[in-house]
N, C-alpha and C positions, 0 to 999 in steps of 0.2 A: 493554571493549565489551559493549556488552547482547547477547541470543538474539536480539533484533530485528533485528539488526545497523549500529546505533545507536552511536557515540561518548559513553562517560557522561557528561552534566553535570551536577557536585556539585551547581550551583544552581536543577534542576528536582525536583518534586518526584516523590518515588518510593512507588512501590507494593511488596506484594507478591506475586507468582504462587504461586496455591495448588496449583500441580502441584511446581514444583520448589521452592518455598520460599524463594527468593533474594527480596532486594530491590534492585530498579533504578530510574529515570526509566520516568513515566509514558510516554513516547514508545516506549518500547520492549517496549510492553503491551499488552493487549487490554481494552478492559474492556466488562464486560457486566452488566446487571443483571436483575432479576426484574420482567418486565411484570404486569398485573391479574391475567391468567389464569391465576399461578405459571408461567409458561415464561418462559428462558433469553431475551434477548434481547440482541444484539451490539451494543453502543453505541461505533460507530465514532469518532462524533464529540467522545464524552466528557459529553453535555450531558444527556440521560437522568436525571427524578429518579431517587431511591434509590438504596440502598447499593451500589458500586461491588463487582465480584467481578473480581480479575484475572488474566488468565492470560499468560503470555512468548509474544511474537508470535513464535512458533514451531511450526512443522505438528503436530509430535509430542509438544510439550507440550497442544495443542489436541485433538488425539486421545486423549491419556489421561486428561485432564479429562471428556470425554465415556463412557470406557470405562468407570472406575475409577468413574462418578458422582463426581466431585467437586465440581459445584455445589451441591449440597444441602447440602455440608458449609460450604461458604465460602457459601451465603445462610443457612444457619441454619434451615432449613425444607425440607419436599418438593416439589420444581420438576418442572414436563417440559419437556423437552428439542423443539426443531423436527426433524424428519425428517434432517437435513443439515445441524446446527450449522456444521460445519467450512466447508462447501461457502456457506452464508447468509456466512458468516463472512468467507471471502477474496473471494465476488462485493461485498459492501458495500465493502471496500475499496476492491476494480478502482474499483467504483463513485466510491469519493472522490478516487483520484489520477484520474480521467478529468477531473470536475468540475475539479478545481483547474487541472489543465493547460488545461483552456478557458477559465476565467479568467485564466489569466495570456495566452492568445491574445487574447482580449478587449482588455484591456490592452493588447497592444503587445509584450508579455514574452515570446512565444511565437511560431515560424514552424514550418513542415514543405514537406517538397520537398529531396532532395536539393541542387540548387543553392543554396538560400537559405540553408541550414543548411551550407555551404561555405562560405560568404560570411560567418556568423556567426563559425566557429572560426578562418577566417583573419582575421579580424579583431578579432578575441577581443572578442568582444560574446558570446558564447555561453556562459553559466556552466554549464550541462549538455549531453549528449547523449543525446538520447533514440534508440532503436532497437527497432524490433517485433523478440518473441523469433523470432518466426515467419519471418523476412527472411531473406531471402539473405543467407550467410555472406563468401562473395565478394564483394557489393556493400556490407553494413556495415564491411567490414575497410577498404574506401577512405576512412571518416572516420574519425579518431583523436579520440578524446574531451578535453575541457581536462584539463590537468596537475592533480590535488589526487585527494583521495579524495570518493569519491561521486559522481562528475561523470561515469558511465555510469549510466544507466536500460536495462534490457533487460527489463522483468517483463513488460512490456505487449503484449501481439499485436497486430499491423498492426491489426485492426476498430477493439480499444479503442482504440488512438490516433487513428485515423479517427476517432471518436465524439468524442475531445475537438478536432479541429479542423474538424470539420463536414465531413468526407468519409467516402466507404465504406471508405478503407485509405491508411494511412500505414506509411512502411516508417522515414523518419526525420523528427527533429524536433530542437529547441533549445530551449534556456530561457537568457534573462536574469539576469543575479545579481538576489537583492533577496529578502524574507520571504516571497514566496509560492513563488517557488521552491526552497526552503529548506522546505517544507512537501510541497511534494512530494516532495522526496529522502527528510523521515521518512516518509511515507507508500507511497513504492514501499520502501522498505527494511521496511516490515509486511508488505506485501504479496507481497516476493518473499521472504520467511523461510518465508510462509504454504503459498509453491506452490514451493519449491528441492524438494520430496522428493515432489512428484506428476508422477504417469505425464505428464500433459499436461496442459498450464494449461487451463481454462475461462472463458474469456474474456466480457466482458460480455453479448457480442453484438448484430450486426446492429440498428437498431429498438430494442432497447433504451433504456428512459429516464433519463436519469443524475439522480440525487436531489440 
């Protein structure tokens, strides 16, 4: 299993992390390159020309790339850093699992409301369970999420999920089987590697624009 906390598959292709030096699937990476200005910039998406710099979608390897300077060593020149690497870093994310989860609402692949999302696992239409970390622990424990692994999402606070189904707060949600939701599992699985070892998530927030 990658830092990501990612299942390896032999047949993605893989990077290196210049903090810990291992080599895994790109999915369970970060990658970031050298914008115009020489600064650091987090290429969530992958899509970013130039030379890819990777680091293990992991808090603490992210913080000592930062500390130790190790971009400059893995771009091969002298970079600056934004204010809050770490912090840019896990809001892009929030940012991309919000986006995908709206998509797949869009779609048809996505409800919230606790009743509907009852209706979903009891009738095993549901290939995840989504749950804000922020929710009541009393009232998440009344759904049990599908049988497999992966098939809990908990990174996201009630707003961001709000944000991805067009309301001010979502406490729970579902997802459909199928490749986009499959993209979300890798992507809350970055995301919650990013923020398991901080005091309190930072959440997209309120108004916020999702990219």
């Amino acid at each position: 299993m990658t830092r990501g906390g990612r299942i390896s598959d032999r047949t993605e292709p893989e990077r290196k992390c210049i903090v810990t030096g291992e080599t895994g699937p790109k999915s369970g990476l970060i990658r970031f390159v050298v914008g115009p200005d020489a600064q650091i910039v987090p290429d969530i998406l992958g899509r970013l020309p130039g030379r890819g710099i990777y680091v293990s979608a992991d808090r603490s390897a992210l913080e000592a790339a930062v500390k130790k300077r190790m971009f400059a060593r893995g771009a091969k020149q002298q970079v600056t850093l934004p204010d809050d690497l770490v912090r840019d870093t896990e809001l892009g994310l929030a940012h991309r699992v919000v986006d995908l989860i709206s998509l797949a609402r869009k779609a048809g692949q996505a409800v919230a409301g606790y009743e509907k999302v009852k209706s979903w696992l009891e009738t095993e239409r549901a290939a995840v369970l989504l749950q804000a970390s922020d929710g009541s622990e009393r009232g998440k424990s009344k759904l049990r999420p599908p049988r497999g692994a992966e098939r809990h999402i908990t990174t996201l606070t009630a707003s961001e999920l709000g944000l991805a189904f067009g309301r001010e707060n979502v406490i729970h949600g579902a997802l459909a089987g199928g490749g986009l939701t499959q993209r979300v599992v890798e992507e809350a699985a970055r995301l919650s590697a990013l923020r398991v070892k901080h005091g309190g998530e930072r959440p997209v927030g309120k108004g916020t624009t999702t990219r």
